[in-house]
Backbone as JSON, one array per atom type, in Angstrom:
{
  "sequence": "XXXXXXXXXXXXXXXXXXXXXXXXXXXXXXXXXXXXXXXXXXXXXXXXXXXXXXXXXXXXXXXXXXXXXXXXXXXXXXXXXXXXXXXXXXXXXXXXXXXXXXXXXXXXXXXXXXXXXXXXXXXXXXXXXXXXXXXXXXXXXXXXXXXXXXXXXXXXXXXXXX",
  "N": [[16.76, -34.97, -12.4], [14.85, -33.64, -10.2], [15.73, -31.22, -7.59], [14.71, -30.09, -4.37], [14.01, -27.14, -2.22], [13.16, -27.87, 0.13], [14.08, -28.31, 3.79], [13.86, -30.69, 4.9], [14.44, -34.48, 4.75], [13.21, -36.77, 3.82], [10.23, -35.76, 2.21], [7.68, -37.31, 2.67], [7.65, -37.75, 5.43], [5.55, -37.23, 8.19], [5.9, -36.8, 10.62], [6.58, -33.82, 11.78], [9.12, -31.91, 13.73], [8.24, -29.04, 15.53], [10.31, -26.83, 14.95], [11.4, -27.65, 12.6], [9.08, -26.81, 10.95], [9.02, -24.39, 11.3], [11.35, -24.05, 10.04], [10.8, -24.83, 7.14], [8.79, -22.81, 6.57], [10.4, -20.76, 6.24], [12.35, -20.99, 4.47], [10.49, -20.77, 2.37], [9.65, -18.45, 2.46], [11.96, -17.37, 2.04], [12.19, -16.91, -0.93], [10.27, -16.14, -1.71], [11.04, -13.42, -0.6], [13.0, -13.17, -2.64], [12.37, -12.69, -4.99], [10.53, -10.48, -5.21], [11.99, -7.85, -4.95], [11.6, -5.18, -5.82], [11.68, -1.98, -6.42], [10.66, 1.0, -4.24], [8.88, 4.21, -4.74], [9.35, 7.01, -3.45], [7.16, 8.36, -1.8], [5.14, 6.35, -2.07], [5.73, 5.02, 0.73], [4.83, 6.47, 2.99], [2.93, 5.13, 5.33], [-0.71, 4.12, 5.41], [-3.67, 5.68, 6.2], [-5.7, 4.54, 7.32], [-6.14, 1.2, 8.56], [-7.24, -1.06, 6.92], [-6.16, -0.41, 4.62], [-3.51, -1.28, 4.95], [-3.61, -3.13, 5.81], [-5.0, -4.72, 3.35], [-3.12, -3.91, 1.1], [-0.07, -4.8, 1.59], [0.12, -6.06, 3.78], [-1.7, -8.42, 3.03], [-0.66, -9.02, 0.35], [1.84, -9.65, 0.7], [1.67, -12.17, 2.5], [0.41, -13.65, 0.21], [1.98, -13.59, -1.52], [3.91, -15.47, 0.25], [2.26, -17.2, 0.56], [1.74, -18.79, -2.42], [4.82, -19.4, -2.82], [4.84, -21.45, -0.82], [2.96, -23.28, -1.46], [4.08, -24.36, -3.77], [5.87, -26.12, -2.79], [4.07, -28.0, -1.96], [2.49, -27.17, 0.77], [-0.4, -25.54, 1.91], [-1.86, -22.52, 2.44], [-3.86, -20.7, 4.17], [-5.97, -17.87, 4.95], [-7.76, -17.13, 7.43], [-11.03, -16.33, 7.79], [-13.39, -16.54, 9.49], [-11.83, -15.31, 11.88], [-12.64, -12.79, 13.61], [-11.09, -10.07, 15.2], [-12.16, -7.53, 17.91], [-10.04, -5.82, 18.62], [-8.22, -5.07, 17.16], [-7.35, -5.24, 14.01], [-5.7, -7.25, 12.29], [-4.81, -10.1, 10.28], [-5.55, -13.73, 10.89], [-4.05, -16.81, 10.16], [-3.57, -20.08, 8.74], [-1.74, -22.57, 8.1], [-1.39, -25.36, 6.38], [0.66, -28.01, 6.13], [2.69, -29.95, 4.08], [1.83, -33.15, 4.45], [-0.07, -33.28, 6.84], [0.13, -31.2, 8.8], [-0.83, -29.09, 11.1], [-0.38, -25.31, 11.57], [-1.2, -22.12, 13.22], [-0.96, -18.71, 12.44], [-0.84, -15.62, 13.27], [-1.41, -12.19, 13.22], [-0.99, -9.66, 15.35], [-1.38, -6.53, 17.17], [-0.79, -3.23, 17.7], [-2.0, -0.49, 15.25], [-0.92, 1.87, 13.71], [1.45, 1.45, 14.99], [2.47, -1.2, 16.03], [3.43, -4.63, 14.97], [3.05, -8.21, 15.34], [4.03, -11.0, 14.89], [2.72, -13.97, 15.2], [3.09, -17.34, 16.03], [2.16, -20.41, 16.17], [1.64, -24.32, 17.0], [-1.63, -25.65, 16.1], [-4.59, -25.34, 17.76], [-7.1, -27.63, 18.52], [-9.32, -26.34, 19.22], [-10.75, -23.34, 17.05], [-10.18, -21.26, 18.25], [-8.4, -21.06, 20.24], [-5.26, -20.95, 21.21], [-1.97, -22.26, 20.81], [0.17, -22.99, 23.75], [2.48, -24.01, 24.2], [3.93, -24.57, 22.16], [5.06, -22.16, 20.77], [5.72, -19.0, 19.15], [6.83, -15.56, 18.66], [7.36, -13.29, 17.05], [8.49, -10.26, 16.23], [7.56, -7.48, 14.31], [7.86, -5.41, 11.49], [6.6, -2.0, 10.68], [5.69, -1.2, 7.88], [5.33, 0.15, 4.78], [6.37, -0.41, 2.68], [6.8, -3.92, 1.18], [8.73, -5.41, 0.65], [10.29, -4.59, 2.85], [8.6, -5.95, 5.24], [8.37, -8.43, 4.57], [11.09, -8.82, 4.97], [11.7, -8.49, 7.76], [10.27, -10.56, 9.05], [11.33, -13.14, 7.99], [14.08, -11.99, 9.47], [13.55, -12.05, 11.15], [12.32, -15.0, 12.18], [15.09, -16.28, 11.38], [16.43, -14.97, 13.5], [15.54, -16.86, 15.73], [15.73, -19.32, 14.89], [18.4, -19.62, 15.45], [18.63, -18.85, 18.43]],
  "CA": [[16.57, -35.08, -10.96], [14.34, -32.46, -9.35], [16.4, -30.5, -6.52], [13.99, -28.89, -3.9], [14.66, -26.62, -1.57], [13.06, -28.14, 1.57], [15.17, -28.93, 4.63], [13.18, -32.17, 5.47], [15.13, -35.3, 4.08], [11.85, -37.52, 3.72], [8.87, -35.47, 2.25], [6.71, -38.34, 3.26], [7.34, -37.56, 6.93], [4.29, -36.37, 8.86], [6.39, -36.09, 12.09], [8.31, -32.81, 11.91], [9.2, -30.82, 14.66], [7.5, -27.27, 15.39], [11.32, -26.24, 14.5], [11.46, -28.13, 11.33], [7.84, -26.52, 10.96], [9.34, -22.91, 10.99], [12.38, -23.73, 8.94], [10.19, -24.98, 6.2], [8.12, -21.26, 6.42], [11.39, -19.56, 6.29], [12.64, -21.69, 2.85], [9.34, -20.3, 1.33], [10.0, -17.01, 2.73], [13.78, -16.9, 1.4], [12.23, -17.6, -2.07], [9.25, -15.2, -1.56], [11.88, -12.43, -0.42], [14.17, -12.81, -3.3], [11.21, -12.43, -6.26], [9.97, -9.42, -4.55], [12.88, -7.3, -4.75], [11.26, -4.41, -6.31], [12.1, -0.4, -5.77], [9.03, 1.75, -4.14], [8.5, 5.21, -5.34], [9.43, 7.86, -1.8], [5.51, 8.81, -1.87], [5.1, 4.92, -1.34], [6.8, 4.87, 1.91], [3.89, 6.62, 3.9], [1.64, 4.56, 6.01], [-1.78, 4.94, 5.06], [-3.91, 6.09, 7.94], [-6.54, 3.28, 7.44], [-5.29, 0.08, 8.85], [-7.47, -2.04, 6.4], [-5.63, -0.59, 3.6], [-2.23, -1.37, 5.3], [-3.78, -5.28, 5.65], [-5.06, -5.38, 1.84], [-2.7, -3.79, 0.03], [0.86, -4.72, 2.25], [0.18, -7.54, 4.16], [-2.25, -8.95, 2.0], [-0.11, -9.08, -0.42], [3.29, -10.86, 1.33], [1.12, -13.44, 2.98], [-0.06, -13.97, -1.37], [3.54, -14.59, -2.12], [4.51, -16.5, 0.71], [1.38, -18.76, 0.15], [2.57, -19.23, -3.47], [5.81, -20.53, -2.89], [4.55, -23.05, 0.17], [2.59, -24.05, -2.54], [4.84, -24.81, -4.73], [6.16, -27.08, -1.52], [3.21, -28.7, -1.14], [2.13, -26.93, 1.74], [-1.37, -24.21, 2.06], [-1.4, -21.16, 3.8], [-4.88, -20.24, 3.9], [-6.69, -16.93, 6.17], [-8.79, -17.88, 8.48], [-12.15, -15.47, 7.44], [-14.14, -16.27, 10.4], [-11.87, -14.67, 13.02], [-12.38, -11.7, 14.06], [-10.36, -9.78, 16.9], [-12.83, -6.48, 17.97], [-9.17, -4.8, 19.06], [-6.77, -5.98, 15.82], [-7.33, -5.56, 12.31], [-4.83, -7.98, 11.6], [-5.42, -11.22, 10.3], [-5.04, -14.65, 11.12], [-3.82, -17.65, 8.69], [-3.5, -21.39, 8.78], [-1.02, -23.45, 7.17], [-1.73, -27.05, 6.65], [1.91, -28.39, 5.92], [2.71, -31.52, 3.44], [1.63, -34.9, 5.39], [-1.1, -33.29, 7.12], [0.54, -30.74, 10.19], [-1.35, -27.73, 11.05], [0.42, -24.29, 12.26], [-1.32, -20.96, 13.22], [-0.22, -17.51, 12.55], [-1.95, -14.37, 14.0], [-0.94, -11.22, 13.47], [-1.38, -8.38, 16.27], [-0.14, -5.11, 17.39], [-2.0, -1.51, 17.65], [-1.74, 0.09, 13.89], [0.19, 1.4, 13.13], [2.9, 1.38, 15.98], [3.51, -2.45, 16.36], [3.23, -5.39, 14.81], [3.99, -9.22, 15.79], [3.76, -12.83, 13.82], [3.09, -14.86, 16.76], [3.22, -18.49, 15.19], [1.35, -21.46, 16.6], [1.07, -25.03, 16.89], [-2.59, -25.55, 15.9], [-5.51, -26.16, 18.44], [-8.25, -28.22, 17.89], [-10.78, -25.34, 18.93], [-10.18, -22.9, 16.46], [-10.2, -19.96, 19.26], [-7.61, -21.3, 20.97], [-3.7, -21.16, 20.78], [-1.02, -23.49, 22.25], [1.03, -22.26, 24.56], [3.69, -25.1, 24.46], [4.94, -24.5, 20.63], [4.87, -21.17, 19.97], [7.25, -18.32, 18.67], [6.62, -14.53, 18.65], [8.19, -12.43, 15.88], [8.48, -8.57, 16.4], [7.5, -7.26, 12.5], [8.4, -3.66, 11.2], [5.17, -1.48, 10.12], [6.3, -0.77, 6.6], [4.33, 0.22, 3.61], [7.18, -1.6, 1.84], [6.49, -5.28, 1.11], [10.22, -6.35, 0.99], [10.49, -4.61, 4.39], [7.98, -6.27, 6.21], [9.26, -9.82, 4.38], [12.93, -9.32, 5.75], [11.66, -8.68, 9.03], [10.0, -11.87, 9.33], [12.58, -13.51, 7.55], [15.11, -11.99, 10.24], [12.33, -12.82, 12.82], [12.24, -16.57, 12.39], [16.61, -16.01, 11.32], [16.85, -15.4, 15.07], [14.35, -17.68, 16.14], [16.36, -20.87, 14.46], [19.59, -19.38, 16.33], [18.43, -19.23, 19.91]],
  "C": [[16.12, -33.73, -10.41], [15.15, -32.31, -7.8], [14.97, -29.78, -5.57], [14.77, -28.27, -2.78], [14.32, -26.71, -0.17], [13.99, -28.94, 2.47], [14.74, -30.28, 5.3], [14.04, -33.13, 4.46], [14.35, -36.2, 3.68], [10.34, -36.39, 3.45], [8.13, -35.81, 2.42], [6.18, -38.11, 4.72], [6.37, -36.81, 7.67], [4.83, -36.24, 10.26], [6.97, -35.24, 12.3], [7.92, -32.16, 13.29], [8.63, -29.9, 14.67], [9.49, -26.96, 14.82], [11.35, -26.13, 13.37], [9.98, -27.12, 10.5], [8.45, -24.71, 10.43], [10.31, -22.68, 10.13], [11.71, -24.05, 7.34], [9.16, -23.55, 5.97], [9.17, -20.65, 5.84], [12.14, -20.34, 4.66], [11.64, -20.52, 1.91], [9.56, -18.92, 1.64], [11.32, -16.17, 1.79], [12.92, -16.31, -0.05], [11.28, -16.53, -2.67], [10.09, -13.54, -1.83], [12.4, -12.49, -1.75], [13.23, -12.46, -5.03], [10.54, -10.97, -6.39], [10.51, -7.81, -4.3], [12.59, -5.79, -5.89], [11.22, -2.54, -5.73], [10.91, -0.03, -5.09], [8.96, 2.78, -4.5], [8.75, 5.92, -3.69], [7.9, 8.08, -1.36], [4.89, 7.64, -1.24], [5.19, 4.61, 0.32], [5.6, 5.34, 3.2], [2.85, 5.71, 4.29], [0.42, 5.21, 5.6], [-2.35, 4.91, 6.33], [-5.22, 5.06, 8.05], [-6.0, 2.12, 7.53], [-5.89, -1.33, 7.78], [-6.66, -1.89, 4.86], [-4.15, -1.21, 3.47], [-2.5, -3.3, 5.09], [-4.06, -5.74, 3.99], [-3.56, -5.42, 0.97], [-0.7, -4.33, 0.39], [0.68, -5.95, 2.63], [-0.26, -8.98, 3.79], [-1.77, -9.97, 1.0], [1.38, -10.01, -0.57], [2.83, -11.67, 1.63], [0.25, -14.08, 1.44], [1.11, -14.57, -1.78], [4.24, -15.14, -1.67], [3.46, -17.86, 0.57], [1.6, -19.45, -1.6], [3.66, -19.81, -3.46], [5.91, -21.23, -1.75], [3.89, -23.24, -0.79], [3.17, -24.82, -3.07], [5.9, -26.06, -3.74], [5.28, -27.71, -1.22], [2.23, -28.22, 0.21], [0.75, -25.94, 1.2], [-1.79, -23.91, 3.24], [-2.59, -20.36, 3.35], [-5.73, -18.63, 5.0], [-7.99, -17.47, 6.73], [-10.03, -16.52, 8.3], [-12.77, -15.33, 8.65], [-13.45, -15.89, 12.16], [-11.67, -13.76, 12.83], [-11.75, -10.9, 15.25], [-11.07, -8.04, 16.78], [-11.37, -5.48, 18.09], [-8.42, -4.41, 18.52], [-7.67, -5.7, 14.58], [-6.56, -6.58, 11.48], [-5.44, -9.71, 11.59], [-4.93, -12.66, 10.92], [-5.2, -15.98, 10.01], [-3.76, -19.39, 9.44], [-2.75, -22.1, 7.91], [-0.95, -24.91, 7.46], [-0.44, -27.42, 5.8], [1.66, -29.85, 5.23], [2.65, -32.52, 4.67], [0.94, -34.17, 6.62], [-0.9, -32.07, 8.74], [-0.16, -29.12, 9.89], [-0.62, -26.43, 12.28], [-0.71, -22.71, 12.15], [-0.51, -19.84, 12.74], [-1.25, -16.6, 11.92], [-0.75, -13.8, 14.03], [-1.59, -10.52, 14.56], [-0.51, -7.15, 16.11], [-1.84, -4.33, 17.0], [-1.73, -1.11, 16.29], [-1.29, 1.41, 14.46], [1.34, 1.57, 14.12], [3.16, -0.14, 16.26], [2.6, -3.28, 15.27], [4.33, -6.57, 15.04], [2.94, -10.18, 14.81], [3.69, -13.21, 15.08], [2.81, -16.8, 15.76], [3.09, -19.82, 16.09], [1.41, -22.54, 16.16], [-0.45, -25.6, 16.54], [-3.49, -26.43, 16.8], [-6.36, -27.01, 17.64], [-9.34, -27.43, 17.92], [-9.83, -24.07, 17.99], [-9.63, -21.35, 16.92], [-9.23, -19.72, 19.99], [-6.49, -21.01, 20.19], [-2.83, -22.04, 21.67], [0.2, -22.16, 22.42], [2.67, -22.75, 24.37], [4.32, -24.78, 23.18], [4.71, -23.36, 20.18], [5.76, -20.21, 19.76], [6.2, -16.62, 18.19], [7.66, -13.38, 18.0], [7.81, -10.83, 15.65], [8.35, -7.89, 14.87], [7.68, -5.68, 12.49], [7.31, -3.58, 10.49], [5.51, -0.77, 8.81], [5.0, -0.83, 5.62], [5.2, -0.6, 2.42], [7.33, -3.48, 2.24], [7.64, -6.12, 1.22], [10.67, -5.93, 2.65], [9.71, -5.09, 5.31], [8.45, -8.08, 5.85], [10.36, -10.08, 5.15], [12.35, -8.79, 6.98], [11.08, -10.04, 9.33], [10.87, -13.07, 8.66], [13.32, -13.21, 8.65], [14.13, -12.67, 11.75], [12.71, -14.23, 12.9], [13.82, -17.21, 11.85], [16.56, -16.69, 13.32], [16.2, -16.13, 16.01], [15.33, -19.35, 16.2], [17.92, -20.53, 15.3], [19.64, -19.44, 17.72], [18.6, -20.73, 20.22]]
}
């Protein structure tokens, strides 16, 4: 008997909640986080002063191993290539959820002093965002990959608690 670890009781169901929607991110996240658990070197620890290296090699890289284990859920968590934001370096993603539900998530923030997950219901224009289902997650600017995980991890923590 295969055990998974999604909180949906019907994988069939194509009606979930935007809630249900974020607790199923945060499963793949747990799972992501706990694989990832690797030391950094002190030298590591510095921000690089190019923000595209901070998106390849950092963010890049967590949004690689959280799309691997939604995978492994059925779900894909793909980047969206053709947006660009002239003000942002940061990217934006798309996750098309088992039984067919689509969710944004756009990063922002100035480099390196902020970054936010802002996490979306999915328009139909692809320019757009909904207003009505959405959730804004404050992220820590870390050159460490487990520290920018457990902030979004604690992000969408206190998210399911409100």
């Amino acid at each position: 008997m295969e055990v998974r670890n999604s909180l949906r009781s019907n994988p069939n169901d194509t009606t979930m909640t935007f809630t249900a929607q974020l607790d199923e991110m945060l499963v793949a996240l747990r799972q992501a986080h706990a694989r990832l658990l690797a030391p950094m070197a002190h030298q590591q620890l510095l921000l690089p002063e190019d923000p595209e290296i901070f998106r390849e090699d950092v963010l890049g890289y967590v949004m690689d191993e959280w799309g691997a284990e939604l995978r492994k859920e059925g779900h894909v968590l793909e980047e969206v290539t053709s947006w660009k934001d002239p003000a942002s370096s940061y990217p934006r993603y798309e996750l098309r959820l088992q039984g067919g539900q689509v969710v944004d998530l756009l990063f922002s923030g100035i480099y390196p002093e902020s970054l936010h997950l802002h996490i979306s219901k999915a328009a139909p224009n692809k320019n757009q965002f909904s207003d009505a289902h959405t959730v804004a997650v404050p992220l820590l600017v870390s050159n460490d990959p487990n520290a920018l995980l457990y902030s979004i991890v604690g992000g969408l923590q206190d998210f399911g608690k409100a």
